[in-house]
Residue, then its C-alpha position, 0 to 999 in steps of 0.5 A: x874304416x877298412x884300413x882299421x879292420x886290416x890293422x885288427x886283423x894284423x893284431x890278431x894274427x901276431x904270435x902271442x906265444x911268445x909273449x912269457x912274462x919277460x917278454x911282456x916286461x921287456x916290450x912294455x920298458x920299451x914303450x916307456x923308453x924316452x925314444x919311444x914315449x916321447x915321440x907318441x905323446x908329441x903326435x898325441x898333441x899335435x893329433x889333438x891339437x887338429x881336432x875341431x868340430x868340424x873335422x872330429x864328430x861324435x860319430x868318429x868318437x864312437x867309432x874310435x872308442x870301437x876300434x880301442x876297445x876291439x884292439x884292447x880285447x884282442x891283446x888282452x885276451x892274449x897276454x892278459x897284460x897292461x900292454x892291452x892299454x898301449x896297444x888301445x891307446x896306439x889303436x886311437x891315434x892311428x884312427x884319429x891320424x886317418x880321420x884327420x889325415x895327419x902324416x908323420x914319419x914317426x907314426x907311420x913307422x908305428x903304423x909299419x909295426x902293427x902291419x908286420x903283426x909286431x907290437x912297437x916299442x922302443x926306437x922306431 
């Protein structure tokens, strides 16, 4: 998926030098913020709650568990950080939200950070 490796792409060019063990504290407090935590695990649900076998393959798991793990080790090798996990967990609901051509406004604000080569976290 081409979008996908655009999105790598941005991940890997984000400015990781910035990213002091303040920094990382700050973003990941953010992440678990109720505005920003709240609105994740809401198109969490609805993304699941589309899948079928129909609509969501073994193919699309695999190739979601791809992207996860490649989103996962472009962050860890940067900030060697919990953040790598969110950023994998992000990296699955935007493929998932393709595949299944779920639209939210919230996701694509989500969707809108990672394109500005930012981490998202707190009010979006």
């Amino acid at each position: 998926m081409d979008l996908m490796k655009e999105f790598l792409e941005c991940l890997s060019n984000i400015d990781y030098d910035i990213f002091d063990e303040d920094y990382l504290n700050e973003l990941l407090d953010r992440r678990d913020s109720a505005s920003f935590d709240d609105e994740w695990c809401r198109v969490g649900e609805e993304i699941e709650a589309l899948k079928n076998h129909q609509n969501y393959t073994d193919e699309n798991e695999k190739e979601q568990n791809k992207i996860r793990e490649k989103a996962f080790m472009i962050v860890e090798e940067n900030t060697e950080s919990e953040l790598s996990d969110y950023v994998s967990d992000d990296f699955g609901l935007i493929y998932d939200s393709l595949v299944l051509s779920y639209k939210d406004e919230w996701l694509n604000k989500l969707i809108a950070a990672y394109k500005n080569q930012k981490i998202p976290a707190g009010e979006l």
